[in-house]
PDB file as gemmi writes it, atoms N, CA and C in Angstrom:
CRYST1    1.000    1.000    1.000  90.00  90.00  90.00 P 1                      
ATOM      1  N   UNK A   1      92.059 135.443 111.180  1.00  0.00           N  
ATOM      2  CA  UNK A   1      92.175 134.005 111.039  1.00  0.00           C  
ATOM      3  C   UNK A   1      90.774 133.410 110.970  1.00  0.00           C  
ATOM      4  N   UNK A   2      90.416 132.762 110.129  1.00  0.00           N  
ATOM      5  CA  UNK A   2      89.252 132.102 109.868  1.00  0.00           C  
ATOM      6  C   UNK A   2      89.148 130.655 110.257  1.00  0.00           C  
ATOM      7  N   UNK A   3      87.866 130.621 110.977  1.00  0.00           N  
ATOM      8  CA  UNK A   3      88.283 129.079 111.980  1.00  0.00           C  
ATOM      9  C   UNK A   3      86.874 128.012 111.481  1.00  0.00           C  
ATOM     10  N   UNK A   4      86.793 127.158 111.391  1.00  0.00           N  
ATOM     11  CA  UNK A   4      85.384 126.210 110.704  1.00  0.00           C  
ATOM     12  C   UNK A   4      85.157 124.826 111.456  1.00  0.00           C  
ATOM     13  N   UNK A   5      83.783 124.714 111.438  1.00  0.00           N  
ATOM     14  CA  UNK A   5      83.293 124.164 112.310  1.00  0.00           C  
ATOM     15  C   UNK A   5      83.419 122.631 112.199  1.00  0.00           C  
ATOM     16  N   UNK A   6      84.069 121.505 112.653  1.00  0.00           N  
ATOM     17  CA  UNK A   6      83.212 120.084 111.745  1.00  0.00           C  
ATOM     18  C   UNK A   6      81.740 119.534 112.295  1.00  0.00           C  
ATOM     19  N   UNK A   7      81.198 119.432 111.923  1.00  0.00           N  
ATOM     20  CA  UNK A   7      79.930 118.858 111.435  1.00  0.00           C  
ATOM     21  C   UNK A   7      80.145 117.418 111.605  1.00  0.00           C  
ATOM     22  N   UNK A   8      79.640 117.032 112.522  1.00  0.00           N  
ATOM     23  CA  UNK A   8      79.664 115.423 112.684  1.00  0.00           C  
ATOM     24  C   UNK A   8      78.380 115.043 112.322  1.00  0.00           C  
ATOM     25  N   UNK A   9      78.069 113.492 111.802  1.00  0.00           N  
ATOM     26  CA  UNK A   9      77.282 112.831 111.224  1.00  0.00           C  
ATOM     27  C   UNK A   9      76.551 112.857 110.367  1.00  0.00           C  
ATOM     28  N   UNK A  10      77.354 113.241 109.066  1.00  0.00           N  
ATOM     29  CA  UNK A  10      77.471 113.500 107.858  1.00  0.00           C  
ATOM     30  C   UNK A  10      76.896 112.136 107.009  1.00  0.00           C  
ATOM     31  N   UNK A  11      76.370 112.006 106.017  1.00  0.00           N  
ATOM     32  CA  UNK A  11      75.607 110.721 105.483  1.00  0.00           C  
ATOM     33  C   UNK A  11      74.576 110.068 105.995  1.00  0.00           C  
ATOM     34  N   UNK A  12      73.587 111.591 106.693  1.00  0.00           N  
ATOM     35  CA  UNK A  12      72.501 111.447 107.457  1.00  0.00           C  
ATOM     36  C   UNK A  12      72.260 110.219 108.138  1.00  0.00           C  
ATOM     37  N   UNK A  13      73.516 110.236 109.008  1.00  0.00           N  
ATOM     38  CA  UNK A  13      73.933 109.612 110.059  1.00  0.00           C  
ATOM     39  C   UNK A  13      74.149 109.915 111.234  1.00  0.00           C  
ATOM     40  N   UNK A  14      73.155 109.733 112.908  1.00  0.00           N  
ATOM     41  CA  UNK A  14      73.882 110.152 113.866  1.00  0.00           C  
ATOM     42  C   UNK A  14      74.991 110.483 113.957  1.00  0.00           C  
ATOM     43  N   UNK A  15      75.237 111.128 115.005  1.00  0.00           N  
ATOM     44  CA  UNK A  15      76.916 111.467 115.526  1.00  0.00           C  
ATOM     45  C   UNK A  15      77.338 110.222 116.451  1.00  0.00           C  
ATOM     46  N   UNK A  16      76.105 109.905 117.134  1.00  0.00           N  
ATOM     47  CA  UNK A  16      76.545 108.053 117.783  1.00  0.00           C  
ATOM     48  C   UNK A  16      77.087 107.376 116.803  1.00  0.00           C  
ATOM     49  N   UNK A  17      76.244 106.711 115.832  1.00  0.00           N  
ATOM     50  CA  UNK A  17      76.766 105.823 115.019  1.00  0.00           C  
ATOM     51  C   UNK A  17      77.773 106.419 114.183  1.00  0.00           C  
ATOM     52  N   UNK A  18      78.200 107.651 113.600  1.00  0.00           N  
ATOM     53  CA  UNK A  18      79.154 107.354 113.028  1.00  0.00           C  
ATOM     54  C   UNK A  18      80.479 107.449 113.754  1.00  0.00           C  
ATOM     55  N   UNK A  19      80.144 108.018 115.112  1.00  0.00           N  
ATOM     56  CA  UNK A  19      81.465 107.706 115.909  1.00  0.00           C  
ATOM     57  C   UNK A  19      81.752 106.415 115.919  1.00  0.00           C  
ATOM     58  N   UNK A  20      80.954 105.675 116.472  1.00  0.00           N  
ATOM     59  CA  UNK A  20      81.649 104.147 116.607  1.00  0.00           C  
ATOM     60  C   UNK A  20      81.801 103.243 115.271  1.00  0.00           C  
ATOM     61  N   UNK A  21      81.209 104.116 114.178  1.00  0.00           N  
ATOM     62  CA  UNK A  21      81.850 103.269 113.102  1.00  0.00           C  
ATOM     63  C   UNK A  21      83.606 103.865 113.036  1.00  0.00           C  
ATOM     64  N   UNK A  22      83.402 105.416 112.802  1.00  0.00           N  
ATOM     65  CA  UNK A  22      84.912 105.318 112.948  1.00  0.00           C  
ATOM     66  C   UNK A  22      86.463 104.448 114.029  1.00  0.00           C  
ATOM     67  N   UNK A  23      85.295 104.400 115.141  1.00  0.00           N  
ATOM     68  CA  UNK A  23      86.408 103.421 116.486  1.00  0.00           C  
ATOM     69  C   UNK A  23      86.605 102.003 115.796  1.00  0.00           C  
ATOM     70  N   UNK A  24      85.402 101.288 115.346  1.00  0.00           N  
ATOM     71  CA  UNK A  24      85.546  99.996 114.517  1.00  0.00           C  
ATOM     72  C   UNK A  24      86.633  99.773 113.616  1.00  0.00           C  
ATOM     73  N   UNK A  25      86.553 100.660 112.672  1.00  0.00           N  
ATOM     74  CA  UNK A  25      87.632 101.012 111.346  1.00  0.00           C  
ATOM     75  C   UNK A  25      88.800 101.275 111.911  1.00  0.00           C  
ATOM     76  N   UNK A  26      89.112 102.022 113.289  1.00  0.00           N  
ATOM     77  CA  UNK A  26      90.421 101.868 114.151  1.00  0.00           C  
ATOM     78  C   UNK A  26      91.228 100.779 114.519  1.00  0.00           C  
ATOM     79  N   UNK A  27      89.888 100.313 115.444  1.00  0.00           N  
ATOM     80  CA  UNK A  27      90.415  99.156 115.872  1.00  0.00           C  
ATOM     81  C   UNK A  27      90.750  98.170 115.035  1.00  0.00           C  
ATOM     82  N   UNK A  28      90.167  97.888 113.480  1.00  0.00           N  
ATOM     83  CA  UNK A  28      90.428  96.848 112.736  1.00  0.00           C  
ATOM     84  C   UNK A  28      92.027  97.085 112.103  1.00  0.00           C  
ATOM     85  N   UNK A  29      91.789  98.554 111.813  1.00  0.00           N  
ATOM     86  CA  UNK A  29      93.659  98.484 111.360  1.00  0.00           C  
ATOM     87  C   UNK A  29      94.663  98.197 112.356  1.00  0.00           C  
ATOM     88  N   UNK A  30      93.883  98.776 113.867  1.00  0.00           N  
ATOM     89  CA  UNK A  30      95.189  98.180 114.428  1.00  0.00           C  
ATOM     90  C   UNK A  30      95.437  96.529 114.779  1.00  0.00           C  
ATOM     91  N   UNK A  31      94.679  96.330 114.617  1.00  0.00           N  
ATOM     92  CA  UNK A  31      94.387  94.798 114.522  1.00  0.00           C  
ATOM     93  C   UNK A  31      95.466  94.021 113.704  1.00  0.00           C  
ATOM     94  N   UNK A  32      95.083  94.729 112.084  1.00  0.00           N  
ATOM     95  CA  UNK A  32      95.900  94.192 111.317  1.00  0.00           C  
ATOM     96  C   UNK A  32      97.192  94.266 111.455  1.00  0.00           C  
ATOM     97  N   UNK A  33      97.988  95.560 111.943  1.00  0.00           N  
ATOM     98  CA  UNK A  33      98.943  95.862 112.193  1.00  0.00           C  
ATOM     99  C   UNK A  33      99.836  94.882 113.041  1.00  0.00           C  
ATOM    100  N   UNK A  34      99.606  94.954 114.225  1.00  0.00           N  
ATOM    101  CA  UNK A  34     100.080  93.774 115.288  1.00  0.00           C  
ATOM    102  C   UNK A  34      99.507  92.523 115.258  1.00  0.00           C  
ATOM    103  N   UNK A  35     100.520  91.482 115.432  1.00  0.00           N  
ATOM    104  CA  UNK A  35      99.887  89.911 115.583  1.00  0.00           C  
ATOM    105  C   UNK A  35      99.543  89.555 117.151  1.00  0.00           C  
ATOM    106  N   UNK A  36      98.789  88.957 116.995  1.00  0.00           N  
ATOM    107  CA  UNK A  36      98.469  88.573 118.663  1.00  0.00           C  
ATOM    108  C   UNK A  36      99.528  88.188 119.536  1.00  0.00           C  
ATOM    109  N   UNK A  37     100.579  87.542 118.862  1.00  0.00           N  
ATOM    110  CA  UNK A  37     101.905  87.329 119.256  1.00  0.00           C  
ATOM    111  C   UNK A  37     102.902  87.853 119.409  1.00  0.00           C  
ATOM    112  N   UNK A  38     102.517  89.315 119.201  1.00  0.00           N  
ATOM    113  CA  UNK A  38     103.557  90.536 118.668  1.00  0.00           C  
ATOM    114  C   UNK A  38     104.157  90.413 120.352  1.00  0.00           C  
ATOM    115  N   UNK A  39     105.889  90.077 120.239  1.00  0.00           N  
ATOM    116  CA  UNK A  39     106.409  90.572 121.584  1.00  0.00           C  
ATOM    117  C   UNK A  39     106.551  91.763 122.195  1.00  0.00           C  
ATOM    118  N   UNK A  40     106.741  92.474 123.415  1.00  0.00           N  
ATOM    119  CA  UNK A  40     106.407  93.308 123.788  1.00  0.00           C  
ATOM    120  C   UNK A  40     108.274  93.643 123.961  1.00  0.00           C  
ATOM    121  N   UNK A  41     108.233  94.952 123.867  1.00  0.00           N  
ATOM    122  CA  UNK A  41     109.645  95.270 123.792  1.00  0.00           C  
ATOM    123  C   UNK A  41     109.412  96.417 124.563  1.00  0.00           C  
ATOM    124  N   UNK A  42     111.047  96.090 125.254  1.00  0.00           N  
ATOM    125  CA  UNK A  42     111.149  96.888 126.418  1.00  0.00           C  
ATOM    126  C   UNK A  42     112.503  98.041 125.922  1.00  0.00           C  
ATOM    127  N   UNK A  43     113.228  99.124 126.545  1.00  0.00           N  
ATOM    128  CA  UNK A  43     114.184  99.606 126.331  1.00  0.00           C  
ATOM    129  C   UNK A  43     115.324  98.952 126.364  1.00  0.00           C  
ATOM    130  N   UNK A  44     115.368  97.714 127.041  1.00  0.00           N  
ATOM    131  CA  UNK A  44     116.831  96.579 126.614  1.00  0.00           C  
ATOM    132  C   UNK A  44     117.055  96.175 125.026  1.00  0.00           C  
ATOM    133  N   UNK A  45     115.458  96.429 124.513  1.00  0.00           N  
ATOM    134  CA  UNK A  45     115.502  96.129 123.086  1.00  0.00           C  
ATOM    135  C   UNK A  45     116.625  97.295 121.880  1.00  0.00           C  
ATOM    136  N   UNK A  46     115.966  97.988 122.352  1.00  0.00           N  
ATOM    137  CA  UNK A  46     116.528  99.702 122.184  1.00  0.00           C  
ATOM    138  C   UNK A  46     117.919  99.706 121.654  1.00  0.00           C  
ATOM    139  N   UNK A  47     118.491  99.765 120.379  1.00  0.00           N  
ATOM    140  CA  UNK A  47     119.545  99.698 119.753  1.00  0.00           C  
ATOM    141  C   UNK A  47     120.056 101.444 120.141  1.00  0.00           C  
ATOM    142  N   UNK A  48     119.380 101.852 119.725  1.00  0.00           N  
ATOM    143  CA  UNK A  48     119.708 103.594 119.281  1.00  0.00           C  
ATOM    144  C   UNK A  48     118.503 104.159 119.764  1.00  0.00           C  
ATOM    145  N   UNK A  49     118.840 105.049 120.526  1.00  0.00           N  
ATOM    146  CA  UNK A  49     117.545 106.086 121.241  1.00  0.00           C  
ATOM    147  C   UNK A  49     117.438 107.216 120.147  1.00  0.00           C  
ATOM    148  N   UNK A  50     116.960 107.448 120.143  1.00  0.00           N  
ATOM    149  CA  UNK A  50     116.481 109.084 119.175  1.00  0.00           C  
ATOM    150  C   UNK A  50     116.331 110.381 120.102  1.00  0.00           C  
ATOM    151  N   UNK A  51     117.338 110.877 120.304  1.00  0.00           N  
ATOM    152  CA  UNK A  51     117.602 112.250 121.113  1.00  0.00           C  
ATOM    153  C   UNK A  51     116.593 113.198 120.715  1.00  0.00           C  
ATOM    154  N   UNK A  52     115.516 113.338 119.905  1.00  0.00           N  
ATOM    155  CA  UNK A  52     114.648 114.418 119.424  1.00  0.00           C  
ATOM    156  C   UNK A  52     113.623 113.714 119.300  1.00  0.00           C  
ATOM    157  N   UNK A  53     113.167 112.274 120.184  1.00  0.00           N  
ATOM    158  CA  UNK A  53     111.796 111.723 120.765  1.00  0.00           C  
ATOM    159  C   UNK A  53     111.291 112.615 121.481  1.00  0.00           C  
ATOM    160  N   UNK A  54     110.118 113.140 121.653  1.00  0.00           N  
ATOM    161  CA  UNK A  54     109.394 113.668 122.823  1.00  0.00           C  
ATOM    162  C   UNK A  54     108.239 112.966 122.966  1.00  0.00           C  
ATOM    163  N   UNK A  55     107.567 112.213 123.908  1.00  0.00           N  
ATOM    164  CA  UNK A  55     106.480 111.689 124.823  1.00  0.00           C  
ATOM    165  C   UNK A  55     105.207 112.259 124.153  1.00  0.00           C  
ATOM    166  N   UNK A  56     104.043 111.482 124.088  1.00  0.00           N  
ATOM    167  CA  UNK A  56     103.349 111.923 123.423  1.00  0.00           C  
ATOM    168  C   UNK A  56     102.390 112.623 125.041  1.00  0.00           C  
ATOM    169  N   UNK A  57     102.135 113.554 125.460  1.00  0.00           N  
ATOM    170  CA  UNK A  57     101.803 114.004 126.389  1.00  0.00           C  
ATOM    171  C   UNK A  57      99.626 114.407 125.965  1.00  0.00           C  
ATOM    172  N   UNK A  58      99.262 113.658 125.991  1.00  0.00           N  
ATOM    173  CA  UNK A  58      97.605 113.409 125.811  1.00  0.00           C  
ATOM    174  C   UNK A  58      97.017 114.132 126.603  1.00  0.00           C  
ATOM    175  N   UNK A  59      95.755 114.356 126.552  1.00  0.00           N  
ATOM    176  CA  UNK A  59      95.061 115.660 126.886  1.00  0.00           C  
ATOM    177  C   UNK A  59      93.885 114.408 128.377  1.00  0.00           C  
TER     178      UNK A  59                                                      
END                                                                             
């Protein structure tokens, strides 16, 4: 199995700066995504559960 390395800060660019350009470009889509007003929904909302959800379990 052949495994490869990534190489961060590509466009002879720190690895600082282009990390936080990528967090910027994050945060702006999620931005766009939700309105500041977006209501917050709880499981009362919940029409239909999805029996083959699993939890996103983060490191």
């Amino acid at each position: 199995m052949k495994t490869y390395k990534l190489e961060m800060g590509g466009f002879d660019s720190p690895e600082g700066l282009e990390r936080e350009e990528w967090q910027r470009f994050s945060l702006e889509g999620l931005s766009r995504a939700y309105d500041i007003n977006e209501p917050e929904y709880t499981e009362a909302d919940v029409k239909e559960f999805n029996p083959g959800f699993k939890a996103f379990e983060g490191k």
